[in-house]
MILOGU-121585 format. One record per residue (C-alpha): x, y, z; residue number from 1. Coordinates in nm, 3 decimals. Example, Ala and Ser with C-alpha at 12.3 -4.5 7.8 and 13.67 -1.06 7.14 Angstrom:
BEGIN
        X        Y        Z  seq
    1.230   -0.450    0.780    1
    1.367   -0.106    0.714    2
// end
This chain:
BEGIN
        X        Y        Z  seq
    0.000    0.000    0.000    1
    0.296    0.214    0.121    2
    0.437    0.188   -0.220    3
    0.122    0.248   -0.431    4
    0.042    0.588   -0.236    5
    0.353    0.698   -0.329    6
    0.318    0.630   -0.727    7
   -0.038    0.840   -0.642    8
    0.128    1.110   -0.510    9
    0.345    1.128   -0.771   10
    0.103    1.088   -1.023   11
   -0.124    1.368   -0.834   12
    0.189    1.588   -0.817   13
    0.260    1.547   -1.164   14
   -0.087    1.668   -1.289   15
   -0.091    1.949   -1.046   16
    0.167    2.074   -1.254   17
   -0.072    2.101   -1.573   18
   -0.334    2.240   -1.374   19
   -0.380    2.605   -1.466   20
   -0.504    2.813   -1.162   21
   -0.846    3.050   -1.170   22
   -0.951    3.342   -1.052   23
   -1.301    3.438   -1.029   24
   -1.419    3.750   -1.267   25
   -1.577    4.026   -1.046   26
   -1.821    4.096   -1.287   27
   -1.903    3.776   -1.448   28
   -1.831    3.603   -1.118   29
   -1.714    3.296   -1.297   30
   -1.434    3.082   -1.212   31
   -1.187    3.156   -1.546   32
   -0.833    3.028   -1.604   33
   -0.594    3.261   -1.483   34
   -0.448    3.346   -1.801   35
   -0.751    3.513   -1.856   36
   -0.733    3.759   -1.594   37
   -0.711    4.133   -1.658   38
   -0.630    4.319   -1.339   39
   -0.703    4.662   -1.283   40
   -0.437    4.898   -1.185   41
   -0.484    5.059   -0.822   42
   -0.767    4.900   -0.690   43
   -0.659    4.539   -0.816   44
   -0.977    4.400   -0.893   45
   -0.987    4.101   -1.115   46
   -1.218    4.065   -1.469   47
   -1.199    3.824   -1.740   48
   -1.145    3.981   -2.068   49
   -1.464    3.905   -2.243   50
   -1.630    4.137   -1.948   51
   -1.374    4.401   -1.927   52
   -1.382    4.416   -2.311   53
   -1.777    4.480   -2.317   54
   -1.727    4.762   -2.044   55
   -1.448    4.901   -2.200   56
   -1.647    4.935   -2.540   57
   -1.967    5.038   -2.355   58
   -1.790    5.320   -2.247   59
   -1.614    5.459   -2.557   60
   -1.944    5.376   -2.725   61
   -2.087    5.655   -2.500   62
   -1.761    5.870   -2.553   63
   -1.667    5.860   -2.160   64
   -1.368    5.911   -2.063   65
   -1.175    5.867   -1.826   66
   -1.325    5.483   -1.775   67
   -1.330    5.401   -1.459   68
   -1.322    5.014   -1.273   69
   -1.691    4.919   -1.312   70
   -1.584    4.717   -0.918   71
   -1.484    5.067   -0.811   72
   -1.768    5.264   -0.955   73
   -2.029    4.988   -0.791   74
   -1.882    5.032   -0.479   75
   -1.873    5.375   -0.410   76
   -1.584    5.565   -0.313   77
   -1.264    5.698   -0.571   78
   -1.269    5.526   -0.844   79
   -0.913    5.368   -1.000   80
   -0.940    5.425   -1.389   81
   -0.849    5.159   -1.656   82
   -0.536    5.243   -1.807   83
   -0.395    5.204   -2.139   84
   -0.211    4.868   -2.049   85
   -0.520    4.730   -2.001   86
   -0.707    4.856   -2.284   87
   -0.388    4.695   -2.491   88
   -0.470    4.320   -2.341   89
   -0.845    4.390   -2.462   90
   -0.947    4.243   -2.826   91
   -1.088    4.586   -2.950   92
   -1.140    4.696   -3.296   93
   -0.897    4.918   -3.435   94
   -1.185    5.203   -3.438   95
   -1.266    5.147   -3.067   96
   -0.859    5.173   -3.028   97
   -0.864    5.492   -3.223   98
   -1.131    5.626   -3.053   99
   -0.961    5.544   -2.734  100
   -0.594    5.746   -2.815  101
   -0.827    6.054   -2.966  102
   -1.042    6.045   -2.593  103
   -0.706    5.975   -2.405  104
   -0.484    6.299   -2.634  105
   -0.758    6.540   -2.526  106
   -0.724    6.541   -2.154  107
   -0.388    6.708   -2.210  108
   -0.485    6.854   -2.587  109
   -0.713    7.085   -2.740  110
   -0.838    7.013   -3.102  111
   -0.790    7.322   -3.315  112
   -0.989    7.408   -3.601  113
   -0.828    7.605   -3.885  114
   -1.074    7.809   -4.078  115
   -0.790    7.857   -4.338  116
   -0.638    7.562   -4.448  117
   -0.963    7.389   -4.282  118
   -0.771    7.098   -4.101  119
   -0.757    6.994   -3.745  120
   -0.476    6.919   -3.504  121
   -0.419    6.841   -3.117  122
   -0.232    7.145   -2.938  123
   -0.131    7.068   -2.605  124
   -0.381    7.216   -2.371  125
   -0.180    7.409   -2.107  126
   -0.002    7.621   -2.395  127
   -0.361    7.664   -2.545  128
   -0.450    7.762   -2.227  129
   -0.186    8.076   -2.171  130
   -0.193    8.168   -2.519  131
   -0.411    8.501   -2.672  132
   -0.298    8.443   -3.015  133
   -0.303    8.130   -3.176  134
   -0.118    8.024   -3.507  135
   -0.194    7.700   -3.727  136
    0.093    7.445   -3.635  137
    0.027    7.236   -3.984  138
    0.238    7.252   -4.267  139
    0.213    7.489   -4.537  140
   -0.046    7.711   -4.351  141
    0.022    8.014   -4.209  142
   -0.285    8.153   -4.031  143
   -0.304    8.365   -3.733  144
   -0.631    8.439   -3.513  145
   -0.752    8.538   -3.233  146
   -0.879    8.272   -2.942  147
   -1.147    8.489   -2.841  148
   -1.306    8.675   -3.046  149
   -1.194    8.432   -3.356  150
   -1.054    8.766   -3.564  151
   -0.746    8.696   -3.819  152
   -0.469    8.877   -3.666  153
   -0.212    9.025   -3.898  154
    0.135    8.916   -3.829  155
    0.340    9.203   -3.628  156
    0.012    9.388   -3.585  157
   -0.124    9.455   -3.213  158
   -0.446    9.304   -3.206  159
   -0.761    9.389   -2.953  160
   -1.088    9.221   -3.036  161
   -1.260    9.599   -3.071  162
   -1.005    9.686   -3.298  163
   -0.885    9.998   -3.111  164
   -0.527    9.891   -3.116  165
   -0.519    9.821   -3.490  166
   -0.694   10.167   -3.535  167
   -0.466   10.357   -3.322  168
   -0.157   10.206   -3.496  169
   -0.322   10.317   -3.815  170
   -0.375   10.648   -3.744  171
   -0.036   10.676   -3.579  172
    0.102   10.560   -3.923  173
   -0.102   10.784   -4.099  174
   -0.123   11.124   -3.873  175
   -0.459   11.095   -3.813  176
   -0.581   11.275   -3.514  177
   -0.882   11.194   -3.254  178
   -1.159   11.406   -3.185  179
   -1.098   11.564   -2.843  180
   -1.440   11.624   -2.754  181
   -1.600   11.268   -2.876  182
   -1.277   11.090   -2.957  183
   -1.408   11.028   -3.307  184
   -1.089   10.926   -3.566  185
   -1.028   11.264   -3.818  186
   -0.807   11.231   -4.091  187
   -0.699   11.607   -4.279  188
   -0.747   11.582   -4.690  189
   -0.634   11.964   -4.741  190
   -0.717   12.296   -4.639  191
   -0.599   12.437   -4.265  192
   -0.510   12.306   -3.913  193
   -0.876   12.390   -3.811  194
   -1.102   12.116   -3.778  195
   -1.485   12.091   -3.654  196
   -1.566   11.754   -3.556  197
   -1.876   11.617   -3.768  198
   -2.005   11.362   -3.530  199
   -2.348   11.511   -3.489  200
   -2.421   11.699   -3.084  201
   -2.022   11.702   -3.067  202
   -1.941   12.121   -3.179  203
   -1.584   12.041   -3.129  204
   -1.315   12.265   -3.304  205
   -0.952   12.158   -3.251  206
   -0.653   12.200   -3.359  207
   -0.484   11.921   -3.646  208
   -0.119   12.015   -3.561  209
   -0.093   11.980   -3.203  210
   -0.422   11.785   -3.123  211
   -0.601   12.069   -2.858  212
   -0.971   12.159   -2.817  213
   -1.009   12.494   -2.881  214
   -1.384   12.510   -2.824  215
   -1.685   12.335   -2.813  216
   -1.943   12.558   -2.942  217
   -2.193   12.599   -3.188  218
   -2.184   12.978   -3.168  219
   -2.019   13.178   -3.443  220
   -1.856   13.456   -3.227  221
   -1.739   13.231   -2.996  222
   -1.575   13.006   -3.243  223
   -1.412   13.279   -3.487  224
   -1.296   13.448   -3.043  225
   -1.142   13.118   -3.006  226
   -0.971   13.018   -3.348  227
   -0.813   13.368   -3.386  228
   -0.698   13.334   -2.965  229
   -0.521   12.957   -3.058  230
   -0.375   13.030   -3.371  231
   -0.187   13.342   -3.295  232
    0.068   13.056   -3.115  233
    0.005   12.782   -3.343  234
   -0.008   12.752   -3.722  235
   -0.317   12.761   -3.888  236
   -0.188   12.736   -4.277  237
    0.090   12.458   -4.328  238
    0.359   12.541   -4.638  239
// end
């Protein structure tokens, strides 16, 4: 007997060795080979592929992201999320995987739209984030525009979404002067230094040489009192 419990154990020993271990899926809860096992990061809880593979695929299905462990979520509490190495032990289809980089690139991107060239790209988000101006990073396109009010911006120009920057580098360039009284933009054709403002209520005169108000007044005497005062010290007639 000694002798034949011995070729037993041997023989049980032997088999043990070709006996695969389970686990049991925490979804499923079936006993599974333990090759099968896909364990979730933090948390460590145990599915079978087939189930994890359905979640996972549930989930980009409904565009959610970041997917968290269905255990976790069940259970209350924080959550662990399902990382990328276990998406990559998953059977998905190469449009789920696709799906899955584009939903994974935009927690740290932003997808910009370029009216110009009319293409899309990922720009990392932070940089997106600081940035006023924003230029197309593709090839061959060189468009410039404004995050928030969507404007082309000119390059080297000073750009405000009102345009009073670009206006008052214009008239810089070109001499033009501002209204005193309203602040309305004048530009001098020909004739003298003296200008009346046209905006209508306004009945500002002032100066185009050195920019003062000489009056505001819709009264004849009072305007030809003050012209003749401003331009005996300033020049009325340019050569």
């Amino acid at each position: 007997m000694d002798a034949e419990s011995q070729a037993l154990n041997l023989e049980r020993r032997s088999l043990e060795k070709f006996i695969q271990e389970t686990f049991r899926c925490d979804i499923c809860m079936e006993e599974l080979p333990k090759d099968d096992v896909v364990r979730i990061g933090e948390c460590g809880h145990e599915t079978c592929r087939e189930c994890m593979m359905g979640y996972v695929g549930s989930k980009l299905g409904e565009h959610r992201f970041p997917v968290l462990c269905p255990i976790c979520v069940g259970k209350g509490g924080e959550p662990s999320r399902v990382e990328r190495d276990v998406v990559d032990m998953l059977d998905l289809t190469q449009a789920q995987m696709d799906l899955w980089i584009e939903l994974e690139m935009s927690q740290f991107s932003i997808l910009l739209d370029c009216r110009k060239c009319n293409r899309s790209t990922f720009a990392d988000a932070s940089d997106h984030a600081e940035m006023k101006i924003l230029g197309c990073p593709l090839p061959n396109c060189d468009h410039i525009w404004c995050k928030e009010c969507q404007q082309t911006v000119e390059p080297g120009v000073n750009h405000s979404c009102d345009g009073s920057l670009e206006m008052g580098e214009l008239m810089k360039a070109r001499g033009w002067k501002h209204c005193p009284g309203c602040q309305t933009p004048v530009e001098k054709i020909t004739g003298c230094n003296h200008m009346t403002c046209s905006t209508v209520g306004c009945n500002t005169h002032f100066c185009y040489v050195c920019g003062e108000s000489i009056v505001r007044s819709a009264q004849r005497n009072e305007i030809q009192s003050a012209v003749s005062s401003h331009y005996s010290r300033c020049v009325l007639f340019e050569h």
